[in-house]
N, C-alpha and C positions, 0 to 999 in steps of 0.2 A: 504493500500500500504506500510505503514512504517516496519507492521510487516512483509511481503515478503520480504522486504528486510533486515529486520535484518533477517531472517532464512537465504535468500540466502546466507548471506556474513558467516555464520557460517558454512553453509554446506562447502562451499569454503574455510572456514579456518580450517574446519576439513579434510577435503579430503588434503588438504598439509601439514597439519601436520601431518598425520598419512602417507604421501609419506613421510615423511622427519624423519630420525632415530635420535631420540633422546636421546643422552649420560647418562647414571646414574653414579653416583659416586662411585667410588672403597670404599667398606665399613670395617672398621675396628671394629669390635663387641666384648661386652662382657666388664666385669671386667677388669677393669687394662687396655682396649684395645686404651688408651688416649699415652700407655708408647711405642707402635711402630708407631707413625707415627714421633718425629725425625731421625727414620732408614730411613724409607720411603723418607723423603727430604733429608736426605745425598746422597745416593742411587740416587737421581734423580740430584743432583750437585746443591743442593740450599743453599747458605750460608748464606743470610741474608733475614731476615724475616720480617713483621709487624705482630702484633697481634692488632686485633681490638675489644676490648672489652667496658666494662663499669665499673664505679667507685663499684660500687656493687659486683658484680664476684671480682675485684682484690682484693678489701679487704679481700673476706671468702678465701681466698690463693687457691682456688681451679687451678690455675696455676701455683704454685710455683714447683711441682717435673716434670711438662712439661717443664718447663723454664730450669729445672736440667736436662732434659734429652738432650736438647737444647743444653746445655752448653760441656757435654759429647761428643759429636756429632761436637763439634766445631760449629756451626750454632750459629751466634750474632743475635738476635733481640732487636725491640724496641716497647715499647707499647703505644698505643690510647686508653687512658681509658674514653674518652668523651662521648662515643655514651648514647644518652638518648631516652627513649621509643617513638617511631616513630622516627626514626630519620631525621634526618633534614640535610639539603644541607649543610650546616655550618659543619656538624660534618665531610661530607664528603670529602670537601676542605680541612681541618682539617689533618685530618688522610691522606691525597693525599702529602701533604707540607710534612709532616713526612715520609713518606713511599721513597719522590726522596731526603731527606734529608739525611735519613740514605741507599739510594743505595741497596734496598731492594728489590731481585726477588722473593718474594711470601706473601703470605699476608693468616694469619690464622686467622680465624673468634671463636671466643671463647666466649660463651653466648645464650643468648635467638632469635629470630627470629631479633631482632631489629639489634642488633653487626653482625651477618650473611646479614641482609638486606645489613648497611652498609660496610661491606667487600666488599659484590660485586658489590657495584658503584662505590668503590673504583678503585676495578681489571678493572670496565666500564672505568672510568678516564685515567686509565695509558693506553689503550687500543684503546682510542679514548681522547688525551687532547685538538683536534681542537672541543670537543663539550661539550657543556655545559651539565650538567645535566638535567634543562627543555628541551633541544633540543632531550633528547637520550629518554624522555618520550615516552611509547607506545611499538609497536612489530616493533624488529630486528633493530632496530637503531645503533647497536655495529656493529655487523658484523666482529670482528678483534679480533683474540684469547688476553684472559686475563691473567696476571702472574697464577700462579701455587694459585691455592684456595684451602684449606681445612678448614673445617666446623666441630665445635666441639660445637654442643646445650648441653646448659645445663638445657635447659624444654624442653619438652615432649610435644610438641603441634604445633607447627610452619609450620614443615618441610622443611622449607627453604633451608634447607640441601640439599634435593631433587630437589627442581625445577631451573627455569629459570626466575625466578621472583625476585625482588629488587624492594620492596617499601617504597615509600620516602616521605617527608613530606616538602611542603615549607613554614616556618615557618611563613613568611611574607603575603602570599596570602589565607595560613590556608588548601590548599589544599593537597590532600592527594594522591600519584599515584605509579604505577610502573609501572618499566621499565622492557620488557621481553623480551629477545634474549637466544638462547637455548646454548652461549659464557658462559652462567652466571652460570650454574650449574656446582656447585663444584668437583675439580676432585677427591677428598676422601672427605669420611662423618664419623667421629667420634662417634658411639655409645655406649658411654660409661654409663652403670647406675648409678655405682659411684657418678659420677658427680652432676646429680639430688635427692640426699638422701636427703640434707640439703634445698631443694625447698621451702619454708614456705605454709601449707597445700592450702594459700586461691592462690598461683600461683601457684603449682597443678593443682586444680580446672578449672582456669580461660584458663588454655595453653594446660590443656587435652580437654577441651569443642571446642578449637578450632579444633583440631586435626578431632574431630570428626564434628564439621562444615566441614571443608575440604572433609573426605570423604562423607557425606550427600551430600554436594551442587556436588561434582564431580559425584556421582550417580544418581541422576535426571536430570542432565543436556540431553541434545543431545548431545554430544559429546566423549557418554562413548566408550570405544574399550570393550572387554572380559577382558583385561587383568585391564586396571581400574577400570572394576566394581569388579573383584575378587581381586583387592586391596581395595578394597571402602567394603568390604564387610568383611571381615579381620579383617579392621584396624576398624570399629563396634563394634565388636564379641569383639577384645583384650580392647576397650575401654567399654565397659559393663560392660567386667570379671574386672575389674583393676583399674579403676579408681576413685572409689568409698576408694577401696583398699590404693592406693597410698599415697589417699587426709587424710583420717584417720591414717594410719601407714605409714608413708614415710621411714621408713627402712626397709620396705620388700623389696628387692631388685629381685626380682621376679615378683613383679607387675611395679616394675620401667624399668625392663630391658621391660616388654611388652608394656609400654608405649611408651615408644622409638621406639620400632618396630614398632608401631601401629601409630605414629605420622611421621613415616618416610614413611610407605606404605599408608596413606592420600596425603602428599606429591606428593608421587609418581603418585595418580589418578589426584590428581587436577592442576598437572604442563601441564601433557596429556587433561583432562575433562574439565578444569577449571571450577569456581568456580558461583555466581549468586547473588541475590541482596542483601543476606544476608552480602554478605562481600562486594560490593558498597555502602552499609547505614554503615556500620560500621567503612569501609575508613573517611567519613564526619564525624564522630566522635570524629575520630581519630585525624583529622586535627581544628576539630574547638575547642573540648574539653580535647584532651590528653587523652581519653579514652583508656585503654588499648584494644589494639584490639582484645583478645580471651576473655577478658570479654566482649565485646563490641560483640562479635559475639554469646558467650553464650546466652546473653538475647532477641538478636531478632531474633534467629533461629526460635524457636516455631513459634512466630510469622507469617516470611513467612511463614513456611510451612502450616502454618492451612491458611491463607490465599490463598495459592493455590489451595484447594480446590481438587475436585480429578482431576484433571492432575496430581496429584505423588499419588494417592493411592497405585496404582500397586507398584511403585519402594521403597516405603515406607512400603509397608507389604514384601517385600523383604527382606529390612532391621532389619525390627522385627523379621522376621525368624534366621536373622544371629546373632542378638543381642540376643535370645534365650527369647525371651518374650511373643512368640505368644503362640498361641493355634490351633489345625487341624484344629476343627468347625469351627473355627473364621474364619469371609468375612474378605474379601479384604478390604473394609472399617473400618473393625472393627480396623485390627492389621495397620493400620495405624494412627487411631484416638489413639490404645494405643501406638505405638511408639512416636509418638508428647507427651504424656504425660508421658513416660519414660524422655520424654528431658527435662520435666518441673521439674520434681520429681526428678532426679540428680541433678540438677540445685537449688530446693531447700535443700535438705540436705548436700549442698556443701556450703549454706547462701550464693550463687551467689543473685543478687537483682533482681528482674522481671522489674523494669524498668530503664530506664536512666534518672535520677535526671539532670543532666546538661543543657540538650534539651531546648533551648530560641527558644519561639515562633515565633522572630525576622529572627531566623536562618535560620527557616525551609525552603521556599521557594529557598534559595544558596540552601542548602543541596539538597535537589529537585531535582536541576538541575545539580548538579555534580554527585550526583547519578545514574542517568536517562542516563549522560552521559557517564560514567563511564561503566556500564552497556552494553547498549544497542549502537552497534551493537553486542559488541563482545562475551559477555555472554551466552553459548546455554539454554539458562535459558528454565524450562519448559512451562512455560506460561511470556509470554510477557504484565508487566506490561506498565500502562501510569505514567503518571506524578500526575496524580491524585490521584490513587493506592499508589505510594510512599508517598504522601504526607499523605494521610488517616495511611499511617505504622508509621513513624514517632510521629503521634499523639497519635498511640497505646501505642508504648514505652515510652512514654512521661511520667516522673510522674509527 
C-alpha cells in the first residue's frame, strides 16, 4: 500500500507540474559573458546589490572586474563572503541583516552551488520574513516573487542556476533539506568559462560527477517529459566528451565552456524530473559529515544504480548510447552493466574515493530515516526502496 501511494502522489505531482510553466533563466554565454550582466541590472533600474559568495572565490579576485563593471554602471554593492559548503541557516540570516542593511534590491549569487543555494533563501527571506527558514522547508512554501537573482557558478556541476531548489543545512539538528518553489529560479544565469579555469583538478572532478548524477537520476526517474530526457541525454554525451578533459587540463576552455552547458542542461532535467536516492543518502552526508555533496554523490551513484537492478537497464543502455560507449551487438543488459562501470572508471582516474570514510555506525539508523524521508513520497524514483535497502546502501559505502 505505501508504495501506491508514493506513485500516486508523484503521478499527481507530475501531472501539475508539467500543467504549471516553469520559468528558465535568461542566459548570458561565453567568454567575457560575466562583463554584461551590470548592463543588464542598470537596464532593469537596480542600484544596489548583494553579492553572496564565499571567502575562497573573493580571495582568487575572480570578482574584482565585475565589481568594476559595477562601479561603471553606478550600481553600489556589498559582499557576504561567509557562505561555507552546505550552507547553513546562520549564513542565511547573515547575509539577510546585510542585504536590509545596505537597502539592496537584488542579490547576485557568485560561486559554487553552495553561495547560489544560499542566494536564494536569501531572495526566500526578503520574500516571505513572516517565515522562518524550517517553516519554508518542502514545495511552494514562498509563493511571493523574490528580488531580482542572478547566478554566476563558478563549477561546472550544481546547476543550481537552473532550478527551483535551495538547499540548506541546519547546522544544529545536522539535517540537511531544501526548499523548492519555482519563485526561486534565477532570472539570469551567468555562463561564463573563464571563470572555472583556475577550478583545482580534484573540484572538477567532484562538481562534474555531480552534474552528471543530476542528469542520471532525472532520467530514470518517472517523471521524465521529452524535453528532460533530451537534456539528460546531452548533458551525458558533453560530460563523457569533457570531463575527463577538464579534470586533466583545466585550461582548455573548450571543455570548460561544455561543462557548463552540460551542468546547466542536468539542471534543467532534474529541477523538471527531479532527482532519487542517490542524492537523499548524500543530503545525510552532507548534514552529519560536511561531505561535499558532488563528491558525496560521485561515490554512491554506482552504487544505487547497480542496486537497482534492471528496473533502469532500458534507461541506462540509453545513456550509454548517448555517452558513446556502447556497442550495436551489445543487450540491453550488457550496455548498462558497462555504463555503471564507465561511472566507476571516471571516478577512479579522477582519484574520487569508492567509499565514505566518515560513515559512524552510530549514525546510520538517523540517516535511515531522513533518507527514507527525504525521499519517498516525492522522488519518482525507479524502484521504490525500504528502509532496509537504505540501510544495506549505506553499509556498502561505508569504508
Amino acid at each position: 500500500m505505501y508504495k501506491l501511494y508514493c506513485r500516486t502522489y508523484q503521478f499527481t505531482f507530475k501531472i501539475a507540474s508539467q500543467l504549471s510553466p516553469l520559468r528558465a533563466p535568461a542566459l548570458l554565454e561565453g567568454n567575457n559573458s560575466l562583463k554584461e550582466l551590470p548592463k543588464v541590472m542598470k537596464d532593469k533600474g537596480i542600484e544596489s546589490i548583494l553579492i553572496v559568495t564565499d571567502k575562497g572565490i573573493r580571495a582568487l579576485g575572480l570578482m574584482d572586474d565585475f565589481i568594476k563593471g559595477l562601479e561603471t554602471e553606478q550600481i553600489s554593492c556589498v559582499i557576504y563572503d561567509k557562505t561555507v559548503a552546505n550552507p547553513t541557516i546562520e549564513n542565511i540570516e547573515e547575509a539577510l541583516m546585510v542585504y536590509h542593511a545596505h537597502h539592496c534590491k537584488g542579490i547576485i549569487a557568485f560561486g559554487g552551488g553552495s553561495s547560489i543555494d544560499c542566494a536564494k533563501a536569501v531572495g526566500a527571506r526578503v520574500a516571505r520574513p513572516d517565515k522562518s527558514i524550517p517553516q519554508l522547508r518542502g514545495e511552494l512554501k514562498i509563493r511571493k516573487k523574490i528580488p531580482f537573482l542572478a547566478a554566476v557558478p563558478t563549477t561546472s556541476g550544481t546547476g543550481s542556476e537552473a532550478t527551483l531548489a535551495a538547499v540548506i543545512t541546519n547546522s544544529e539538528t545536522h539535517e540537511k533539506y531544501a526548499i523548492n518553489d519555482p519563485v526561486l529560479v534565477p532570472d539570469y544565469a551567468v555562463l561564463d568559462p573563464l571563470l572555472t579555469v583556475n577550478l583545482p583538478p580534484q573540484y572538477t572532478a567532484s562538481t562534474g560527477m555531480d552534474a552528471l548524477t543530476h542528469a542520471v537520476e532525472a532520467y530514470i526517474g518517472r517523471s521524465n517529459t521529452k524535453e528532460t530526457e533530451q537534456y539528460s541525454r546531452e548533458a551525458v554525451k558533453l560530460i563523457f566528451e569533457n570531463l575527463y578533459e577538464a579534470y586533466s587540463n583545466g585550461s582548455n576552455l573548450k571543455a570548460r565552456e561544455n561543462m557548463h552547458r552540460a551542468s546547466h542542461l542536468a539542471g534543467m532535467a532534474f529541477t523538471r524530473a527531479y532527482v532519487g536516492y542517490v542524492h537523499a543518502i548524500a543530503h545525510t552526508l552532507g548534514g552529519f559529515y560536511s561531505v561535499p555533496h558532488g563528491l558525496a554523490n560521485a561515490i554512491i551513484l554506482p552504487y544505487v544504480l547497480r542496486y537497482y537492478g534492471e528496473a533502469i537497464h532500458q534507461p541506462l543502455a540509453d545513456l550509454a548510447d548517448a555517452a558513446g560507449i556502447s556497442e550495436p551487438e551489445e543487450t540491453m543488459k550488457q550496455k548498462a552493466v558497462k555504463f555503471i562501470r564507465a561511472i566507476e572508471e571516471l571516478n577512479e582516474n579522477m582519484n574520487i574515493a569508492r567509499k565514505v570514510s566518515e560513515i559512524q555506525d552510530r549514525d546510520i539508523p538517523l540517516m535511515v530515516e531522513r533518507a527514507f524521508k527525504e525521499a519517498n513520497p516525492l522522488y519518482p524514483v525507479p524502484k521504490i526502496l525500504s528502509k532496509q535497502d537504505l540501510k544495506m546502501l549505506y553499509h556498502m559505502i561505508k569504508e
